[in-house]
C-alpha positions in Angstrom: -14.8 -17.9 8.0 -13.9 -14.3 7.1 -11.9 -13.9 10.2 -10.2 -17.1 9.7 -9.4 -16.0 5.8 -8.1 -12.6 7.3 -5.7 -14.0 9.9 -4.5 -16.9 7.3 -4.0 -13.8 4.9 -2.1 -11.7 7.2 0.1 -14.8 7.8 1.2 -15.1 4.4 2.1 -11.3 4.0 3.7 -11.4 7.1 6.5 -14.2 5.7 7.7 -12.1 2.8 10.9 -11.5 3.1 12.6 -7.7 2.8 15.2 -7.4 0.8 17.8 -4.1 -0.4 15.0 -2.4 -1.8 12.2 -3.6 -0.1 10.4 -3.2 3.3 7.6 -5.3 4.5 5.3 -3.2 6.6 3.5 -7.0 8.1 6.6 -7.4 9.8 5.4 -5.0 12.1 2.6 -6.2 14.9 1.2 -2.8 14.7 0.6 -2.9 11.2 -0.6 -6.7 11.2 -3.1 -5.3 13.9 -4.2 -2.1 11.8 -4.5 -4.2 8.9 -6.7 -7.0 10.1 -9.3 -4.4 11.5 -9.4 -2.8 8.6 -10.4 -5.8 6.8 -12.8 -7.0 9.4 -14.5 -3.5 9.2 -15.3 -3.2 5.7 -17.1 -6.5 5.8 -18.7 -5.9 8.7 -19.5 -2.2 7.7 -20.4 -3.5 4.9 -18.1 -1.5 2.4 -19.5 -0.3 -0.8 -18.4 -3.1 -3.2 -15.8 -1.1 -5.0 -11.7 -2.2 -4.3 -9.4 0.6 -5.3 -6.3 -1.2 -6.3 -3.3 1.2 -6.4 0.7 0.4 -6.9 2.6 0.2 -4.0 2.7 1.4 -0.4 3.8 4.7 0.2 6.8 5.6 2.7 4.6 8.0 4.9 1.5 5.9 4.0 0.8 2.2 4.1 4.7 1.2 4.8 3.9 2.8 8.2 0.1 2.1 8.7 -0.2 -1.2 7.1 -3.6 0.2 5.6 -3.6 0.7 1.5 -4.2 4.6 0.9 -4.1 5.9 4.3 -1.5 7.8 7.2 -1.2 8.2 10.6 -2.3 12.1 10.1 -6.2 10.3 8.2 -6.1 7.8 10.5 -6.2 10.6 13.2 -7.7 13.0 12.0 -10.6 12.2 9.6 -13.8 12.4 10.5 -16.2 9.6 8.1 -17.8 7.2 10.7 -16.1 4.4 9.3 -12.3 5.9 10.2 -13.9 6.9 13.7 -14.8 3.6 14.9 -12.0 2.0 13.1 -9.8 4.2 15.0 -10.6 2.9 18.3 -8.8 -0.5 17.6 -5.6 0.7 15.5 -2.0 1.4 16.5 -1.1 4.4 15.6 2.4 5.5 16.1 3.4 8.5 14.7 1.7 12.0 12.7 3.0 11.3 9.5 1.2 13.0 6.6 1.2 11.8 2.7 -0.3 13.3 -0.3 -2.2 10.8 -1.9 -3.8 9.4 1.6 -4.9 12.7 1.8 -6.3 13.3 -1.5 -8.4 9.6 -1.1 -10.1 10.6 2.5 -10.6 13.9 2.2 -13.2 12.8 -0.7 -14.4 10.4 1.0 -15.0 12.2 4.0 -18.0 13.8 2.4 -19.1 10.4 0.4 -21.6 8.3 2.1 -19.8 4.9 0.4 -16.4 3.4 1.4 -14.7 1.4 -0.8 -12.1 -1.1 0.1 -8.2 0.1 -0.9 -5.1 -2.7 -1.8 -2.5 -2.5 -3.8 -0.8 -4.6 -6.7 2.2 -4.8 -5.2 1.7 -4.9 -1.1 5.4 -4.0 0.1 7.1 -0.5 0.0 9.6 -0.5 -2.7 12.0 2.3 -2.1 15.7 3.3 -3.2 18.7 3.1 -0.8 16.9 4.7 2.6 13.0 3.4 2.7 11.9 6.2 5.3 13.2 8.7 2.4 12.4 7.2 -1.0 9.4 5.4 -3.3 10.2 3.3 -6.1 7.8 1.9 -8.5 7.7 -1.8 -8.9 8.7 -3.9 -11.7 6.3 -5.3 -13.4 8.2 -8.6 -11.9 7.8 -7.7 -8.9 4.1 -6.9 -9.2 3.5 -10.6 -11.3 5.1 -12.3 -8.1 2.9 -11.2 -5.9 -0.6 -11.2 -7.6 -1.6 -14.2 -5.5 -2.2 -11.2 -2.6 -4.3 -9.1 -4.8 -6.7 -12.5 -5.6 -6.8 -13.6 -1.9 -8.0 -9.7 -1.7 -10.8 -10.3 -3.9 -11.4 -13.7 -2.2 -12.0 -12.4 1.3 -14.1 -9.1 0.4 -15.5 -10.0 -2.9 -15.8 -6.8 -5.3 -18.8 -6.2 -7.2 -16.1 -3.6 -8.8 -12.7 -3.2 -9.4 -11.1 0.1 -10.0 -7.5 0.6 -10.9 -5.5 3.3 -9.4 -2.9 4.4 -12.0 -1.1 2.4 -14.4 0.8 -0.1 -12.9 -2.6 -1.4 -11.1 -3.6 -1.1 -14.6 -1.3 -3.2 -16.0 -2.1 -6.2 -13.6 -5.7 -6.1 -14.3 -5.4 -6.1 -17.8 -2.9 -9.2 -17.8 -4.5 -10.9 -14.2 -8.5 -10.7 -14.6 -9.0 -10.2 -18.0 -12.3 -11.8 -17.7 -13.4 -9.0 -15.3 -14.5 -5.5 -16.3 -12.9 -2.7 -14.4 -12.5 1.1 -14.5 -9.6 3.0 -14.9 -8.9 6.4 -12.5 -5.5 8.4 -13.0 -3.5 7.9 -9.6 -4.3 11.3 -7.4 -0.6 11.8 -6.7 1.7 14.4 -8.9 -1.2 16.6 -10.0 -4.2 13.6 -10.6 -6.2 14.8 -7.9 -8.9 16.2 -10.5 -9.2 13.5 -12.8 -8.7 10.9 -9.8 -11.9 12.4 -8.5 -13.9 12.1 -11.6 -12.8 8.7 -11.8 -14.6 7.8 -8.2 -17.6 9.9 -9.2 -17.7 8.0 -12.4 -17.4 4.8 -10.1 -20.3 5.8 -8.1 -18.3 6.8 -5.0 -20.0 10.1 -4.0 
């Protein structure tokens, strides 16, 4: 049934459309693939029962892995079990390194839990060139989409959710207000401190 939820899921991602200012990493096969392993190895692992929910794919990050919070340089590189055996099934395609990828796994290279990592808005929104800018999304764009993040909590089923930043913030207050979460500053642009006291906080050490 997971399986089945995962490829339906994919599907859906797959059919939004891009548009001047944003890019759809699902297009992509390679990042279809990369995602639906990465979904299929947390439950299988099974993950720890935390979801990070950040913003918005970064242009070095998820808009070219298809994987929330990660780059081609973790992907190849890191060392936690879970990344090693996930590697083995991925397309990777290029080296490219981004800050806030980096910041997640090199914590959680030395944690024994792995949460699971989305974001409340699932496409790259960028200005003019997408392979040279971010953009935060409106808070329109991230309402339009939240369907994504609740077919998220669907298929892995949180025992917590923790939101990355403001923006992730702002969804979970106005989304699941029935459900508790925690709040962690975002690790990019200096946050790497109190973004780390957040996970320990969490539990994630």
């Amino acid at each position: 049934m997971s399986q089945k939820r995962i490829t339906s899921f994919i599907d859906t991602l797959s059919k939004y459309p891009a548009a001047k200012n944003i890019s759809n990493p699902y297009h992509a096969a390679e990042c279809r693939n990369n995602l639906r392993e990465y979904l299929l190895a947390l439950i299988k692992q099974p993950y720890s029962g935390h979801l990070l929910i950040g913003e918005a794919p970064g242009r070095r990050g998820c808009a070219v892995t298809g994987i929330p919070f990660t780059s081609n340089r973790v992907l190849k590189d890191n060392t936690h079990q879970f990344i090693v055996k996930l590697r083995r099934k991925l397309e990777i395609t290029g080296s490219e390194r981004e800050q806030s990828p980096k910041i997640v796994w090199e914590y959680l290279e030395k944690s024994k839990k792995i949460p699971a990592c989305w974001n409340v808005f699932p496409f790259h929104s960028h200005e003019g060139d997408a392979r040279r800018t971010n953009r935060k999304p409106s808070n329109l764009e991230i309402t339009n989409s939240k369907h994504y993040l609740f077919s998220i909590i669907e298929i892995l089923s949180p025992s917590s959710l923790i939101a990355v930043g403001r923006k992730a913030e702002y969804a979970l207050e106005r989304w699941l207000p029935q459900r508790n979460y925690l709040y962690v500053r975002h690790p990019a642009n200096g946050g790497k401190p109190d973004f780390i006291r957040g996970l320990k906080s969490a539990g994630i050490k």
